[in-house]
C-alpha positions as CSV (number, residue, x, y, z in Angstrom):
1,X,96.6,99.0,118.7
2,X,99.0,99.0,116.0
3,X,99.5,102.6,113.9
4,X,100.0,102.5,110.2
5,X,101.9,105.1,108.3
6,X,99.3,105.2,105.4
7,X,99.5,108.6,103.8
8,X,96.0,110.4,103.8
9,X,95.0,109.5,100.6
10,X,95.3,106.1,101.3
11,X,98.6,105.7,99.3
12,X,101.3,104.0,100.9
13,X,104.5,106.1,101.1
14,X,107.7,106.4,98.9
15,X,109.9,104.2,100.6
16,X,113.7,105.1,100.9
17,X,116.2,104.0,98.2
18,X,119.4,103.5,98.2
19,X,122.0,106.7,97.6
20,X,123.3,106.6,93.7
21,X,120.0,104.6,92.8
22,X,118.7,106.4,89.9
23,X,115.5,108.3,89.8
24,X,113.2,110.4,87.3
25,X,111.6,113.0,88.2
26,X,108.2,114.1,87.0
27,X,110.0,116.5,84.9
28,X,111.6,113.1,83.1
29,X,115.0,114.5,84.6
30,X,117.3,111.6,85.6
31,X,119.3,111.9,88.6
32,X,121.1,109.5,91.4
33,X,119.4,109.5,94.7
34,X,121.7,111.5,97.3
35,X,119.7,111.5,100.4
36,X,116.4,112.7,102.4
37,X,115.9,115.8,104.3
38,X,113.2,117.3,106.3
39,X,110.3,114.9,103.7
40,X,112.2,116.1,100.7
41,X,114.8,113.6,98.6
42,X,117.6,115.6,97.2
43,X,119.2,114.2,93.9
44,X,121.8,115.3,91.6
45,X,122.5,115.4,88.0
46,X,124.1,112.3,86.6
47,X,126.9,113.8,84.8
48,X,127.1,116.0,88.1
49,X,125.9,119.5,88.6
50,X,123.8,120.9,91.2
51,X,121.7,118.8,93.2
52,X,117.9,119.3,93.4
53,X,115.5,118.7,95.6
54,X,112.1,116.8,95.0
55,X,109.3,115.3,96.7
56,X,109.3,111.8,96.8
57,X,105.9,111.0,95.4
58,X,106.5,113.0,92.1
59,X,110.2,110.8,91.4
60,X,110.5,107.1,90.1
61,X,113.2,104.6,89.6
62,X,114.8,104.9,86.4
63,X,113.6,102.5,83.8
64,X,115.9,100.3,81.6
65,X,116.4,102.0,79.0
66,X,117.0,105.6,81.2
67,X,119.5,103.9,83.9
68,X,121.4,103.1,80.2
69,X,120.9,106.3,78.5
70,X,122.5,108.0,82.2
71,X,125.6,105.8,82.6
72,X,126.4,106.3,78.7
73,X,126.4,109.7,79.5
74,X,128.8,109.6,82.6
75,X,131.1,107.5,81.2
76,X,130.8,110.0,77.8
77,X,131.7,112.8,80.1
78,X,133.7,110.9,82.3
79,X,135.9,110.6,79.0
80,X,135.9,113.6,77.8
81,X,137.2,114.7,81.5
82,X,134.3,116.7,82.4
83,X,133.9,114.7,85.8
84,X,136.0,112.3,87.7
């Protein structure tokens, strides 16, 4: 007999990505994938901040234009020395 891990809806679940991909949230909050604890993904702001946590079947990759928008930022910030 083989098990499944099908949520109970029927949808499959979020799989895991990798840390510093780039998700939005269902807020439309960008933010680079830190990890997974206890069911919840934890991610933090991209020109850093405090991380927050979310659960992974309200978050999305980051299109296109977002994953552009959030490195112009860094590097913005980055540049004015507000992160390393």
């Amino acid at each position: 007999m083989s098990v499944q891990n099908v949520a109970p809806d029927g949808q499959q679940p979020a799989s895991t990505p990798t840390t510093g991909t780039l998700m939005v949230d269902a807020t439309g909050r960008v933010g680079e994938f830190r990890g997974e604890w206890c069911g919840r993904w934890s991610l933090r702001p991209v020109n850093g901040g405090t991380e927050w946590t979310v659960d992974p079947d309200d978050v999305e990759p980051a299109s296109a234009e977002q994953r552009i928008h959030a490195e112009t930022a860094r590097a913005n910030a980055r540049s004015r020395g507000e992160i390393l």
